[in-house]
N, C-alpha and C positions, 0 to 999 in steps of 0.2 A: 612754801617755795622749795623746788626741788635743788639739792645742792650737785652744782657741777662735775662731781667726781662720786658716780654711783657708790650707797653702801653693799650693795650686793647685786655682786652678775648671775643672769638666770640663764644657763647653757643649752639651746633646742637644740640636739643635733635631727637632721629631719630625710630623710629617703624615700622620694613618692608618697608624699603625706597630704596629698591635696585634699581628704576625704577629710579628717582632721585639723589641719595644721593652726587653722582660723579658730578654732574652739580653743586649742592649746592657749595659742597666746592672748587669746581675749582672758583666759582664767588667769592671766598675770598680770595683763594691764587691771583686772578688774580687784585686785589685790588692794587691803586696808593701806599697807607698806609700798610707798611707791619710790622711795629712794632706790630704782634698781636700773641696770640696763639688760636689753635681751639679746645675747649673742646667738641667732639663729643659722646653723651649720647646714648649708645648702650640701648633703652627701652625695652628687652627680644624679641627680633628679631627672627624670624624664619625663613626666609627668605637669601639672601648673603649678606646682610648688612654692618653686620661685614668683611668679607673679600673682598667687596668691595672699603670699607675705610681702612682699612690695606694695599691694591695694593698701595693707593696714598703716594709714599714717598716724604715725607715731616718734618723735626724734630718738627714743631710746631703744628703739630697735635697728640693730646692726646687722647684717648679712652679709656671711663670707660663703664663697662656691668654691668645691673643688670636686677633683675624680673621686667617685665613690672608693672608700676606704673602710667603709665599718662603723659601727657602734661606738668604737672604744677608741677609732682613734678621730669620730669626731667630736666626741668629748674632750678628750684631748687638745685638739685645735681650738677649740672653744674656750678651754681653758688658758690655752697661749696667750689669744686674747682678751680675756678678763681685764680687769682695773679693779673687781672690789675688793674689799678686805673680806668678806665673804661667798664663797660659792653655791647657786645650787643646779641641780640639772634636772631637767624636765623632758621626758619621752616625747615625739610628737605625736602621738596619739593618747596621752593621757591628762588631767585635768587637778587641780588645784581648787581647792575650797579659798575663799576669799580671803581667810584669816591666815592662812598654812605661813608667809612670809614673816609676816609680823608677829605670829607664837614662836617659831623658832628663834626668831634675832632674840627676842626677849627672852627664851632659855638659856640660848649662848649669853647674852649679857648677863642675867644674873648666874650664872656660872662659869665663871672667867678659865675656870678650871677644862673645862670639857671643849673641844674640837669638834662635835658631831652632834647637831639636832634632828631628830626623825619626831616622826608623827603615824598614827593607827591607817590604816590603808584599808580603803573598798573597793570589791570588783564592781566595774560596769562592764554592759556587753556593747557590741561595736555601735548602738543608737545613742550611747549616752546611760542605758537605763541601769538603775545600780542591780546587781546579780547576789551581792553575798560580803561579810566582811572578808578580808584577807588576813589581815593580822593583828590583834589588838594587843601585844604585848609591849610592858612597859619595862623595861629593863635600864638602869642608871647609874654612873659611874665604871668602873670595871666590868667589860659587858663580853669580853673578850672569850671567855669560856664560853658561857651561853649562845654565843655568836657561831661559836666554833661547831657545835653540834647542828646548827642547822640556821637561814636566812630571815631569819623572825621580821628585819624588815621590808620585805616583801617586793620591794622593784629601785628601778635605779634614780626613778623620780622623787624620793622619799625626801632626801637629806637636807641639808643646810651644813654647809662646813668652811670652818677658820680655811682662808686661804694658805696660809703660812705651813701651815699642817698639812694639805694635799701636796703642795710643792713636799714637804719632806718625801711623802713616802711615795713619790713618783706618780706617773700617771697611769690609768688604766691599763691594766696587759693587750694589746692589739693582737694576742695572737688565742684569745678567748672569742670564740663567737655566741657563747652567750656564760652567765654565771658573772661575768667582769664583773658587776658589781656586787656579788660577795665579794670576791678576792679583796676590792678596794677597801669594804667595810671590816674584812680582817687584817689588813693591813692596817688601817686604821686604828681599828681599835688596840690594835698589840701595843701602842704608843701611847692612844689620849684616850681617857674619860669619852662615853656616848651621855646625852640626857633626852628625854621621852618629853614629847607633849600626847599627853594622852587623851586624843580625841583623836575620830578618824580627819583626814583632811590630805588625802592624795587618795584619786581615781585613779584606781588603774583598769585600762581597757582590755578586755579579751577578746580576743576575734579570730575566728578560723586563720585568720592569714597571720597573726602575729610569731614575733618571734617567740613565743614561749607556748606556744601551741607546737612546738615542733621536739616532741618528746627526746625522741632520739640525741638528738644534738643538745640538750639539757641535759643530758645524763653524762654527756662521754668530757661535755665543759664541768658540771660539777664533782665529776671523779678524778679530776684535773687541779681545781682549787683543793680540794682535802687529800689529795696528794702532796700536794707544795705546802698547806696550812702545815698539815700534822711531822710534815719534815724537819718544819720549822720550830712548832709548840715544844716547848719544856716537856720535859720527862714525864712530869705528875699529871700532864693533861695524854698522853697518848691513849691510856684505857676509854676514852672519849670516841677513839673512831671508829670503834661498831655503830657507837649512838649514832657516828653522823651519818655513817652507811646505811641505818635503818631509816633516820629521818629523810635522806635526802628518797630514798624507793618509797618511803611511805608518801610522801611530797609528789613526784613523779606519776604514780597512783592514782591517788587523786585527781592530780591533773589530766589524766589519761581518763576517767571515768563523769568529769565534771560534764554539765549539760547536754547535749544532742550527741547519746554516742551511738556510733554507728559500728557494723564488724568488725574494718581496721582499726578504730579506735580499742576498740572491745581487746582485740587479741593485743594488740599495745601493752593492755590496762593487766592480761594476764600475763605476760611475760614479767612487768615490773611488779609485781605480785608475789611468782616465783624468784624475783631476787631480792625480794622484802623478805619475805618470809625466811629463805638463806642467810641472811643475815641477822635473825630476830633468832637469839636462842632456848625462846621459850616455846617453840612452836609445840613440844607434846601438848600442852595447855592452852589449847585455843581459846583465846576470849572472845566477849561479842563482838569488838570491834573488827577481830579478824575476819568471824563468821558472815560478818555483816559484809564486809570486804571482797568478799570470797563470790560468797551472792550476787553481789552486783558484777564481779568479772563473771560468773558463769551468765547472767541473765544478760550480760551486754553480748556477749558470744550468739545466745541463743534466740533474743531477738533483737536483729540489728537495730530497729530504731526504737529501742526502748531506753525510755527517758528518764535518766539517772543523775541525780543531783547528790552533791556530797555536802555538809555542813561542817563547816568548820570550828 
C-alpha cells in the first residue's frame, strides 16, 4: 500500500510536449518504486499537453499551469510544490528505465552521507530508438573537481536528490537558458558527497528541435557557469579551466558533428573546432583523435549530407 505522504517527488516541467509527454510519465508510473508523486509543470503550452496528461488517470499525478517561463524556473515551481524528502526531475521528452527510482533511493539510503544519486545515461533519437551511450562515468563521494572540468552527467533528468539539500543551495538559475543543470550539480556538489549507480537507466532524447541541439546558445550558457564555477573554486583548482574550456568545445563538437549533419551543421562543427583547438595547447602534436576530428569537420563542409557519427 502506497503511504499518504509520497517518499519522492518526480518534477515534469513540460512545453509543447504532446509528442512525448504520455511516454515520459508512463516510464514513471511504470517504476519498481512507486512511493512517488508527479508534479507536472504545464509551462503555457499551446499545444494538447495539458489534455494529454489529464487523459492519464492516476491520483499521483498533480498538474500546475502557468505563463511560459522556462526550464529553470519550472523546475523551480515544481520544486515549490513538492512534499518528498526526495527530489527528482524528469525532461518531458525523456524516459526512465524501470529500476532508475528505486537504485537511486537505495544508494541514497545506504549512504546517508551523500545528497545526490545519478545513473549512466543513453542517447535515444526522437522515435524512442537508442543512438549511443552518453555517459558511463562513475565518480563517488567528492566529485566536485571532476565535476568542475566538465558535465559527465549528462542531462537534467539524471538525479535523485535529499530535498533538504536542493533547498540549501537554492534553486536553479532562471537566467540560464540552457547548462542550468551543470551550475546546480556544481552547486551541489561544492557542499555534499554525489554516489553513482552504475548502469545506464535515463534516456535522453535528441531531436532536431530540442534544446540542446541549439549549439550556439550551449556555448555562451556554458561559458556562463565556468565563469561563476571557477570564481568561486579554491585556488588549487583554478589550473582546471583550460581543461574545462577544452572539454566543454570538444563537447560542443561533437555535438555539432553527431548524426545527419548537414552544411550549417558542418560549419558549426568547424568554428567549435577552431576554438577547441585554441584552447588545447598541445596542438603542434596533433593526435588521431584531433586528425580524426578535423576530418569529419572538413568532410561535413564538403559534403553536406554526409553521415557522421561520433562514439563516445
Amino acid at each position: 500500500m502506497i503511504n499518504s505522504t509520497p517518499i519522492i517527488s518526480v518534477v515534469i516541467p513540460v512545453y509543447n510536449g504532446a509528442k512525448t509527454i504520455k511516454e515520459t510519465i508512463e516510464s514513471v508510473l511504470q517504476q519498481t518504486y512507486q512511493n512517488f508523486e508527479i508534479i507536472a509543470i504545464n509551462d503555457g503550452s499551446t499545444d494538447d499537453t495539458l489534455a494529454i496528461i489529464n487523459s492519464i488517470q492516476d491520483p499521483r499525478i498533480k498538474v500546475f499551469c502557468y505563463a511560459n517561463a522556462g526550464l529553470s524556473a519550472s523546475r523551480n515551481r515544481g520544486f515549490d510544490r513538492a512534499c518528498g524528502e526526495f527530489i527528482a526531475f524528469l525532461d518531458a521528452d525523456d524516459l526512465w528505465t524501470n529500476d532508475k527510482l528505486e537504485a537511486q533511493l537505495e544508494a541514497l539510503q545506504q549512504n546517508p552521507q551523500a545528497a545526490v544519486a545519478y545513473s549512466w545515461t543513453d542517447h535515444i533519437d526522437e522515435y524512442g530508438k537508442f543512438l549511443r551511450p552518453a555517459s558511463y562515468t562513475s565518480c563517488n563521494g567528492n566529485i566536485y573537481e571532476r565535476l568542475l572540468v566538465g558535465n559527465f552527467l549528462a542531462c537534467g533528468s539524471n538525479t535523485l536528490i535529499r530535498s533538504q539539500s536542493l533547498t540549501q543551495v537554492g534553486g536553479f538559475d532562471e537566467s540560464l537558458n540552457s547548462a542550468e543543470d551543470w551550475d546546480m550539480w556544481l552547486r551541489l556538489a561544492a557542499l555534499y558527497e554525489f554516489v553513482a549507480v552504475p548502469r545506464p537507466q535515463v534516456l535522453y532524447r535528441i531531436s532536431p528541435y530540442s534544446m540542446s541541439a541549439n549549439i550556439s546558445k550551449m556555448e555562451i550558457a556554458s561559458l556562463q557557469v565556468i565563469e561563476r564555477a571557477y570564481s568561486q573554486a579554491p585556488e588549487s583548482l583554478q589550473y582546471l579551466k583550460k581543461e574545462s574550456l577544452g572539454f566543454l568545445y570538444k563537447f560542443l563538437m561533437y555535438k555539432a558533428l553527431q548524426d545527419n549533419v548537414k552544411r550549417q551543421r558542418g560549419l558549426k562543427a568547424a568554428k567549435v573546432l577552431f576554438k577547441y583547438f585554441k584552447q588545447d595547447s598541445s596542438l603542434l602534436q596533433l593526435g588521431r583523435l584531433k586528425l580524426y576530428l578535423l576530418f569529419k569537420v572538413i568532410t561535413a563542409n564538403l559534403l553536406p549530407f554526409y553521415q557522421t557519427t561520433i562514439e563516445w
